[in-house]
C-alpha positions as a Python dict, from the first residue, in 0.01 Angstrom:
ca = {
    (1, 'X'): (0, 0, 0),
    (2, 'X'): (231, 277, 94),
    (3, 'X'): (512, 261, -101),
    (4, 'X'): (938, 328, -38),
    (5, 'X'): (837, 721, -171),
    (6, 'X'): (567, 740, 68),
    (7, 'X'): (790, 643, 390),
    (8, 'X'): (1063, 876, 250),
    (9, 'X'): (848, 1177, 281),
    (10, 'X'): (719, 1081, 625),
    (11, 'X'): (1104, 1021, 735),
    (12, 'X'): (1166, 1358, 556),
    (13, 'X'): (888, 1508, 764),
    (14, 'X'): (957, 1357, 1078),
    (15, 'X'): (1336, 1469, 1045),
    (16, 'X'): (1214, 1826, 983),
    (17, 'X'): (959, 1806, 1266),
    (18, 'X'): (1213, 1699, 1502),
    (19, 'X'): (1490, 1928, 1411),
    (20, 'X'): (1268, 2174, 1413),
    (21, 'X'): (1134, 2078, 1766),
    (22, 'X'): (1506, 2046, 1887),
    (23, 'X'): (1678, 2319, 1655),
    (24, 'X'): (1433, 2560, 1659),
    (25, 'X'): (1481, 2724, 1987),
    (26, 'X'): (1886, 2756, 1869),
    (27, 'X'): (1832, 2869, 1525),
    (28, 'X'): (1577, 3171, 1699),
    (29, 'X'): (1839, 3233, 1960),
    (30, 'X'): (2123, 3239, 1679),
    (31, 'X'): (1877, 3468, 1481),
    (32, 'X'): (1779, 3737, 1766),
    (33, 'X'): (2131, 3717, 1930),
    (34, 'X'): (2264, 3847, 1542),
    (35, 'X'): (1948, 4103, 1495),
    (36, 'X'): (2078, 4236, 1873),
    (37, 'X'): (2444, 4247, 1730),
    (38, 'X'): (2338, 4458, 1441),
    (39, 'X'): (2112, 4645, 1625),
    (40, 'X'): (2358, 4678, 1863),
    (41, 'X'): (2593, 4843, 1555),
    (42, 'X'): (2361, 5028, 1378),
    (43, 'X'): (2290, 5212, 1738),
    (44, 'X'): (2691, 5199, 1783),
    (45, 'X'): (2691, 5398, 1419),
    (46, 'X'): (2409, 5619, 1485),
    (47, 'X'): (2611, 5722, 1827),
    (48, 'X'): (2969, 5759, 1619),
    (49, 'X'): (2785, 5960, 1359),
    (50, 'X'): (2670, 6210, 1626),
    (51, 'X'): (2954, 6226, 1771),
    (52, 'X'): (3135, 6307, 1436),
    (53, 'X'): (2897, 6584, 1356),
    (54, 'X'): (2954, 6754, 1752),
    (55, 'X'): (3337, 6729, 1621),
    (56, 'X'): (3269, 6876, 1278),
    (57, 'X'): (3050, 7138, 1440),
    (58, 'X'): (3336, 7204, 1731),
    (59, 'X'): (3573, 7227, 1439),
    (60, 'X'): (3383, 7488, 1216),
    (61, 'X'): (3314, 7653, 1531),
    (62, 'X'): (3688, 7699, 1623),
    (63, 'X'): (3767, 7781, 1242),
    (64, 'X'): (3557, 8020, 1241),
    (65, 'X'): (3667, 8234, 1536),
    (66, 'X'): (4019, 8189, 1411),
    (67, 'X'): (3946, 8344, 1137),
    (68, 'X'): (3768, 8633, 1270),
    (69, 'X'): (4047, 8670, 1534),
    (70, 'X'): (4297, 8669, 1210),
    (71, 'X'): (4083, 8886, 1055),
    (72, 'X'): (4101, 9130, 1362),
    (73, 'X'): (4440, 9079, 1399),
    (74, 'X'): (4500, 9222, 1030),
    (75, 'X'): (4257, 9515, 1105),
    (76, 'X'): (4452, 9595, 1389),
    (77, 'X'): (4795, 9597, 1196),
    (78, 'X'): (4639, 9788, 931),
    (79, 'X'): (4526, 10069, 1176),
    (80, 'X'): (4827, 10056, 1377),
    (81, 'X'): (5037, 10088, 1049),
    (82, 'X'): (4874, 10386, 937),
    (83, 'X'): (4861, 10540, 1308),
    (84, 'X'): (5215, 10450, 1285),
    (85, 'X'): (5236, 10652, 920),
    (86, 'X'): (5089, 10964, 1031),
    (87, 'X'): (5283, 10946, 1332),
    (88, 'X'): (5584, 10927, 1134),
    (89, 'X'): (5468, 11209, 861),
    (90, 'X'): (5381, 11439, 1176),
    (91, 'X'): (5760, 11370, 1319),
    (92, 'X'): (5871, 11440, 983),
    (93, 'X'): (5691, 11759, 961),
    (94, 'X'): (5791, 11930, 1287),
    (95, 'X'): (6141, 11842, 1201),
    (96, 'X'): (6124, 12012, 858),
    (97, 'X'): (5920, 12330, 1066),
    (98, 'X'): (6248, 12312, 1336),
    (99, 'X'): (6529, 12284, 1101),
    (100, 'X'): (6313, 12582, 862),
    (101, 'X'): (6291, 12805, 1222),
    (102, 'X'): (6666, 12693, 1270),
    (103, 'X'): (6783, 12822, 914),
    (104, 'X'): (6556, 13147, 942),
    (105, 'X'): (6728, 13212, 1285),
    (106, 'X'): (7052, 13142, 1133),
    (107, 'X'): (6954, 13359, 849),
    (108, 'X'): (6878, 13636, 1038),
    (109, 'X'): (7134, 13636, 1275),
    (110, 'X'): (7374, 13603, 953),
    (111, 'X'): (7184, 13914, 808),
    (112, 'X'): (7250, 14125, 1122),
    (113, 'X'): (7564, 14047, 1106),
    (114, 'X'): (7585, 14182, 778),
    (115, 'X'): (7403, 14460, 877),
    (116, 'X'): (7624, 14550, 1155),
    (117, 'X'): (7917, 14473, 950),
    (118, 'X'): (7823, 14743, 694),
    (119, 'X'): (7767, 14988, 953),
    (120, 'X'): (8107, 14927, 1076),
    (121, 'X'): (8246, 15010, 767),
    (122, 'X'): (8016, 15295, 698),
    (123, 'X'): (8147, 15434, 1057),
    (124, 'X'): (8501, 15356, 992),
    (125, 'X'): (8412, 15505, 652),
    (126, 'X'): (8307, 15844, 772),
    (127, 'X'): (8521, 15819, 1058),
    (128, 'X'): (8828, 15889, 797),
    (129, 'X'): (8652, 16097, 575),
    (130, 'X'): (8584, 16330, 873),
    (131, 'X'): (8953, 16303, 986),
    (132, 'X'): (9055, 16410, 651),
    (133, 'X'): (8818, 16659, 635),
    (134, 'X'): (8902, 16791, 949),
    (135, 'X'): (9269, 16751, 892),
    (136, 'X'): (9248, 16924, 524),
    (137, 'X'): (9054, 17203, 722),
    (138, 'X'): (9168, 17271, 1042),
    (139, 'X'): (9571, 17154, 1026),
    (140, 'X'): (9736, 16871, 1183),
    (141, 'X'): (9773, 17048, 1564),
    (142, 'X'): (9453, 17124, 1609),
    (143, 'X'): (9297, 16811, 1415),
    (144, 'X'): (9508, 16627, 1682),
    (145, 'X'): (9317, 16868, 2019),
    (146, 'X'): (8991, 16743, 1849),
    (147, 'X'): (9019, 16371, 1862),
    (148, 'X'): (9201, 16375, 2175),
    (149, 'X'): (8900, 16560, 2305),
    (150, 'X'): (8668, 16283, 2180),
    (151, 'X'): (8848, 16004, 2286),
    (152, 'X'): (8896, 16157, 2643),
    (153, 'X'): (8488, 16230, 2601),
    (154, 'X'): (8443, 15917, 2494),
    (155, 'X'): (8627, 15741, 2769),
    (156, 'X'): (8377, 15979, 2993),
    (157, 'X'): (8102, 15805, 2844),
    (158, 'X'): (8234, 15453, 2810),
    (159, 'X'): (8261, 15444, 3220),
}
C-alpha cells in the first residue's frame, strides 16, 4: 500500500519536525542574538555619527573664530600701520618746521651780522673821511686837540 516514496516523505517530515522541535529554539536564539548584534551596531553607528557631527560642528566653530580673530588681527595691523604713518609724517613735519625756524634764525642772525658789519664800515668810513676833512681844514695840531677831546669824552662816556 504505501510505497518506499511514501515512507521517504514521512522520514523527511519527521526529520524536519524533530529538528525543528530540537533546533528551533537555537536557530531563533542564533537569529535574535545576530538582529541584537546589528542592532547593537547600527545604534553603535548612529552614536559615532553624532559624535562626528559635535566634532565637525566644534571644528567649524573653532575655524571660524580663528578666522575672525585673524581677521582682527590684520585690522589691527592695518590701523596701527597707518597710526604709525601719520605718526611718522607728523615727526617728519615738525622736524622740517624746526630745522626751517633753525635756518631762518641762522639767516637772520647772519643778516645782522651783515648789517652791523656794513655799519662798521660805513662808521670807519666816515670816521676817515671826517679826519681828513678835518685835517684838510683845520691843520694837523689842532685836528690832533679834536680827537684827543673825543676820545677823552668818549672814555667819559664809556665808564
Amino acid at each position: 500500500m504505501f510505497d518506499a516514496s511514501f515512507w521517504v516523505a514521512v522520514a523527511f517530515v519527521a526529520f524536519v519536525g524533530i529538528l525543528v522541535r530540537f533546533a528551533y529554539g537555537r536557530i531563533i536564539g542564533a537569529l535574535d542574538a545576530r538582529a541584537a548584534r546589528i542592532e547593537n551596531e547600527i545604534e553603535e553607528a548612529r552614536r559615532l555619527r553624532e559624535e562626528a557631527r559635535q566634532l565637525l560642528a566644534g571644528y567649524q566653530r573653532r575655524h571660524r573664530d580663528a578666522v575672525k580673530e585673524a581677521d582682527e588681527i590684520v585690522e589691527q595691523a592695518k590701523a596701527d600701520a597707518e597710526r604709525m604713518a601719520a605718526q611718522a609724517a607728523a615727526d617728519l613735519e615738525a622736524e622740517i618746521r624746526r630745522r626751517t625756524e633753525l635756518a631762518h634764525a641762522k639767516i637772520a642772525r647772519a643778516e645782522a651780522q651783515v648789517i652791523e658789519d656794513v655799519r662798521d664800515m660805513a662808521v670807519d668810513a666816515a670816521v676817515r673821511a671826517a679826519g681828513r676833512l678835518v685835517r684838510e681844514r683845520l691843520g694837523e695840531e689842532q685836528a690832533g686837540k679834536i680827537v684827543d677831546d673825543a676820545i677823552s669824552e668818549l672814555g667819559r662816556k664809556i665808564h
